[in-house]
C-alpha positions in Angstrom: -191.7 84.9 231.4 -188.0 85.4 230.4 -188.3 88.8 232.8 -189.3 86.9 235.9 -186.4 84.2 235.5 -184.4 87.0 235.0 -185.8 89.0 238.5 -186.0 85.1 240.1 -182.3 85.1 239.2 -181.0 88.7 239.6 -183.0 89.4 242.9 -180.9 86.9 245.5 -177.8 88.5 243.6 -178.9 92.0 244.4 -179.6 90.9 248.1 -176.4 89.5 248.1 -174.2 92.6 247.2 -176.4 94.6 249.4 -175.2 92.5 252.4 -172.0 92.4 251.6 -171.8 96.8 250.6 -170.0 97.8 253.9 -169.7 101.3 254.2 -166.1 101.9 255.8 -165.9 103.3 259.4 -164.7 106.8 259.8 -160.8 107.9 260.5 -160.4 107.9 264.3 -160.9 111.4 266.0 -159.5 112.9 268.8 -162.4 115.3 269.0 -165.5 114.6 270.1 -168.3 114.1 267.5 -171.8 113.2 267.7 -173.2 110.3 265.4 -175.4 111.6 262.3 -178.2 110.0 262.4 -178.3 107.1 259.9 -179.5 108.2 256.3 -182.6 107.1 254.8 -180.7 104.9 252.2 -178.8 103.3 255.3 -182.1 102.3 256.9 -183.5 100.9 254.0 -180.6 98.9 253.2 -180.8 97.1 256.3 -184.5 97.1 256.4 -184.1 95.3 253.2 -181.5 92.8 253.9 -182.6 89.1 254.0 -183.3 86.8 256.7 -184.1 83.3 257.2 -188.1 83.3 256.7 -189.8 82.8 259.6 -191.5 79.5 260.2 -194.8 80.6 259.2 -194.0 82.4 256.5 -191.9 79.5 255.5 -195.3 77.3 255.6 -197.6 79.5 254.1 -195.2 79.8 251.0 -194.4 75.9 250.8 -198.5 76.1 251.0 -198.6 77.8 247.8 -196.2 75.9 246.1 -197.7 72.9 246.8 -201.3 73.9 245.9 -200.5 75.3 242.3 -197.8 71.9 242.0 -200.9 69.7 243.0 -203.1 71.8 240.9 -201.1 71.1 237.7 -200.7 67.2 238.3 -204.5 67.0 238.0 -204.2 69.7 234.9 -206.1 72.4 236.4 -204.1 74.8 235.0 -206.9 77.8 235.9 -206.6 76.8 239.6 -202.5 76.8 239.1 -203.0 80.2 238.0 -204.5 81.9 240.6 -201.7 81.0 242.5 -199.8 83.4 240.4 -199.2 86.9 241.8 -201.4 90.0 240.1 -198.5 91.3 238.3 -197.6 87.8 236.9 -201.3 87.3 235.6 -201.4 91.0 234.3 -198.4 90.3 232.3 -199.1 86.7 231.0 -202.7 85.5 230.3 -203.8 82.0 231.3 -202.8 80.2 227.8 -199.4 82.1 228.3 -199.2 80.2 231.8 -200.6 77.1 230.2 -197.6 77.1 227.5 -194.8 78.3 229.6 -195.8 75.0 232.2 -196.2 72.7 228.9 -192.7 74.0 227.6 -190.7 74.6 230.3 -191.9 73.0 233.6 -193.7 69.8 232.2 -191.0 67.4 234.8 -193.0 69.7 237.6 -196.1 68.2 236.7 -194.9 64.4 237.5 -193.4 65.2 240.8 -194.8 63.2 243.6 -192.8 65.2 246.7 -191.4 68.8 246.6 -188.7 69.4 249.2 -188.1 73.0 250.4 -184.9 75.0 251.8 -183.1 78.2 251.9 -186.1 80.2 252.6 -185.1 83.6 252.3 -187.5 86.9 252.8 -186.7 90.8 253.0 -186.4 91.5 256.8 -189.5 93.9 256.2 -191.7 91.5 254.4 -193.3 91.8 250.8 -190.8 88.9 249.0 -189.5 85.8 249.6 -187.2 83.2 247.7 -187.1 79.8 248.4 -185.5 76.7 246.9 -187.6 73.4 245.5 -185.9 70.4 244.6 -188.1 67.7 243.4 -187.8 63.8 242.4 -189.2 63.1 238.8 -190.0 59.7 237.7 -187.3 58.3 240.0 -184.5 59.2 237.5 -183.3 62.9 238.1 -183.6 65.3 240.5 -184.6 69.0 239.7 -183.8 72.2 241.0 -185.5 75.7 241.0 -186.2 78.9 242.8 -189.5 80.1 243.4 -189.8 84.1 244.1 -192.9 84.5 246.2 -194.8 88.2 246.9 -197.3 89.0 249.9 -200.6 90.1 248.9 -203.5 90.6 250.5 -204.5 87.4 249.4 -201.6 86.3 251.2 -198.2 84.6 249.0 -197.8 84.1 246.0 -195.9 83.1 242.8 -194.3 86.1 240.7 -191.7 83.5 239.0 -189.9 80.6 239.1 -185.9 80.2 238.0 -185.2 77.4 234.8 -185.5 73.6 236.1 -182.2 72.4 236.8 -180.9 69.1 236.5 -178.7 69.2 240.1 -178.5 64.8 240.6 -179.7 61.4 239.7 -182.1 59.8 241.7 -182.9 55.9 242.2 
């Protein structure tokens, strides 16, 4: 699991210097020159820049979250699984899920309302990243990052980032 905090963490980071890299404009030319065309690293570098998700791809990944959340307050942890993206279940088995939930997300379990912002997805599609703060027990607030992957099965969970504590609640 350690490797999908780590690509939960390191992916928005990644985005980040990518739209920021500038490549600097030419010297000014009295001559006449025609424009290469752009490279194919160029275009993917701005196919691959992130935008604001759109509002239903924003939905269908608060969906998800939601569904495996809900699924692990009733301790359905098979159901929270398939939530999961292939590569997550092909790399961690279902008791692996079950103890990385147990020792790591247990104040996720409790939570009665997720809120959701700063949904971020690669202008071309495929990933997403979104931000879930939650209320637990009415005494501190939580933050993580969810990275989301389209499938054909439509989104789902590759990883989560640590729970943060981020406030107090009343």
């Amino acid at each position: 699991m350690k490797i999908f905090r780590y690509v939960a963490i390191a992916l928005p980071l990644l985005l980040l210097v990518a739209v920021s890299t500038q490549v600097p404009a030419p010297p000014e030319t009295t001559q006449f020159q025609a424009e290469p065309a752009p490279s194919q690293s160029e275009n993917s570098q701005s196919e691959n820049t992130p935008v604001a998700c759109s509002q239903s791809t924003q939905a269908a990944v608060e969906e998800i979250v939601n569904a495996q959340t809900q699924a692990l307050a009733k301790n359905d942890y098979e159901l929270a699984y398939s939530f999961a993206s292939p590569s997550f279940r092909s790399s961690v088995s279902l008791n692996g899920f079950v103890a990385i939930i147990a020792g790591s997300y247990g104040p996720l379990i409790e939570s009665s309302e997720l809120r959701f912002s700063d949904c971020l997805a690669n202008s071309n599609g495929g990933f997403a990243l979104i931000d879930v703060s939650f209320l637990q027990g009415g005494d501190f607030v939580y933050a993580l990052r969810y990275l989301m992957v389209e499938t054909p099965d439509g989104w789902r969970v590759d990883g989560a980032s640590d729970l943060e504590v981020v406030g107090e609640g009343t």
